[in-house]
C-alpha positions, 0 to 999 in steps of 0.5 A: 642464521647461523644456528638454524644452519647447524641445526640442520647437520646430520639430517642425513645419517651417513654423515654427520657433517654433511649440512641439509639433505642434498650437495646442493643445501651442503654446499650452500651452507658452507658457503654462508659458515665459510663466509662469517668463519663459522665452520667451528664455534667454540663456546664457553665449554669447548666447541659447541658446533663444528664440521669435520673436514676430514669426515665430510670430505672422505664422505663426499669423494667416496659418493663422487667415485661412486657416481662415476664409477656407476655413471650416475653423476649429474653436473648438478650435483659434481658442481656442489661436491666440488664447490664443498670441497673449495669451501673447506680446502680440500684438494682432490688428487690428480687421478680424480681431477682427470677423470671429472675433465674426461667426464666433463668433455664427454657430456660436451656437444660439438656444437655447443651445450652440455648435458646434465650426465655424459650418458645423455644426447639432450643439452640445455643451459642449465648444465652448460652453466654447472659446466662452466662453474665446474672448470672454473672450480678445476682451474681450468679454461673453459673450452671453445668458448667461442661455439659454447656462447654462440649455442647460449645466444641461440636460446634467446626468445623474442620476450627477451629471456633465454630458454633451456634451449632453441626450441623451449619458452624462456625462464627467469632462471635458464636467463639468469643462467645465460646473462651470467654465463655471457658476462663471464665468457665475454660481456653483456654487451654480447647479448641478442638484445640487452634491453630487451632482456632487461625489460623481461627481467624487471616485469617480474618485480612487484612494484606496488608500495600498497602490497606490504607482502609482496612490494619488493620481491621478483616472480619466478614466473608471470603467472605467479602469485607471490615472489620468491627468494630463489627468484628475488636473487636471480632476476636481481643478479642478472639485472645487477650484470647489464644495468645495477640502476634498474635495481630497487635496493631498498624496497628488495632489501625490505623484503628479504629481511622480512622474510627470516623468521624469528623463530628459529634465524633462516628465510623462508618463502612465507606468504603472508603474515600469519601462513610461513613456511618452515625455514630451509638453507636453500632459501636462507643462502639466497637471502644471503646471497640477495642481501650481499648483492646489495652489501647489506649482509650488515643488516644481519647483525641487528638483533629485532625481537618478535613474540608470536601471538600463542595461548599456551603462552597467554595461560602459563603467564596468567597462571604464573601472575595468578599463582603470584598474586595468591602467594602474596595474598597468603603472606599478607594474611599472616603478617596480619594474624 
């Protein structure tokens, strides 16, 4: 897994110790290097893999400025700047520090609810989430608390889930943005109804033992086919936050294991035994973040081989044998003569 991290730094040639293609997929690699010390592996002649701190964190502080000063910056993409910077210990000024906390401030409603850019007068859960995230990196309490929760609380649904506001339908991902944000700002106990949340929750499980695929894994949404590692996390998240005896370990475990490919170590979203999509750090970090939820992280360390079924491979090692076999034949001949 962690080679299949490093394979991907660079992609982006403005830097080459940014990790994926986005703040998001860069952070989220750190996160994983960070959590097995792996940030510099040194090998038998030297580093073999390494991020500059120095390099990335000059490359991520000039985009931030840029942003700002252009007034471009979503809360999306300054979470993941910031969460980087903790990641790899880097500190950033005072001037900077005010300057995103003015910027935080301005993208903050009255009654509630931040925007995704300050230049915006729409709110939803999704930015207020990355806002509290956001303070909670600066250090700093997360202001009217009280008015904040109640506008979250607001956006619960008859179903039992929470919308990205009032006046949309619920989502897996905007609840798990609310239970999270209620839990931190108070308790779950705090919620409109928790069990009914809990049951909106756990209709996206597939419960059927005979579907060897999908057994194991949460829908992103009801109209799904097949579950997700992005959706397996979060609704396993939220669940874990109001009742963790609701969770099924060992059936959830299975399956996102069975969702790394062997050959090149990250998690992909595949759907069936011989169509898999290519590996990403996104669905990687939530195959970690899955797996460390359920302290399982320990699973990684077991190395299972796979060959994959290929006739290139079929014909070389025929040939190989077949070239094998006549050299033997050949010396026989003369050891007779």
């Amino acid at each position: 897994m962690i080679d299949f991290i490093y394979a991907n730094q660079g992609v982006i040639e403005d830097s080459e110790d940014f990790l994926g293609e986005t703040y998001q997929e860069n952070a989220q690699a750190l996160q994983i290097l960070n959590h097995y010390d792996a940030l510099k592996i040194e090998g038998v002649l030297g580093v073999e893999n390494q991020v500059d701190k120095v390099e990335l964190s000059n490359y991520l502080e000039d985009n931030l400025n840029d942003m700002l000063d252009s007034n471009t910056l979503l809360l999306y993409d300054l979470y993941y700047i910031l969460q980087a910077f903790d990641l790899i210990g880097y500190s950033i000024d005072s001037a900077l520090n005010v300057t995103i906390q003015k910027y935080l401030n301005s993208s903050s409603h009255v009654d509630g609810g931040f925007s995704p850019i300050n230049s915006s007068n729409s709110r939803d859960l999704t930015s207020t989430f990355y806002a509290y995230q956001i303070y909670d990196l600066l250090g700093i309490e997360f202001p009217n608390k009280a008015i904040h929760e109640n506008w979250i609380l607001s956006c619960f649904k008859i179903d039992g889930g929470y919308a990205g506001n009032s006046t949309l339908t619920s989502t897996l991902l905007t609840t798990y943005y609310a239970v999270v944000l209620i839990n931190e700002l108070d308790s779950v106990d705090a919620l409109v109804s928790k069990s009914k949340t809990l049951e909106y929750l756990n209709s996206f499980f597939i419960n059927d033992t005979y579907d060897l695929i999908r057994y194991g894994g949460y829908l992103p949404m009801d109209i799904a086919v097949f579950p997700l590692l992005s959706s397996t996390y979060f609704a396993a998240t939220a669940i874990d936050c109001i009742q963790s005896s609701n969770l099924h370990v060992d059936a959830t475990v299975s399956w996102v294991l069975d969702r790394q490919n062997f050959q090149d170590g990250g998690f992909s979203d595949k759907y069936s035994e011989n169509n898999q999509e290519l590996s990403s750090i996104t669905t990687t970090f939530y195959a970690f973040n899955s797996l460390m939820l359920f302290n399982s992280l320990s699973s990684l360390d077991k190395d299972v081989f796979m060959v994959e079924f290929n006739y290139l491979i079929l014909t070389i090692v025929l040939v190989v044998i077949g070239i094998l076999i006549i050299v033997a034949y050949i010396i026989w001949r003369r050891r007779r003569v």
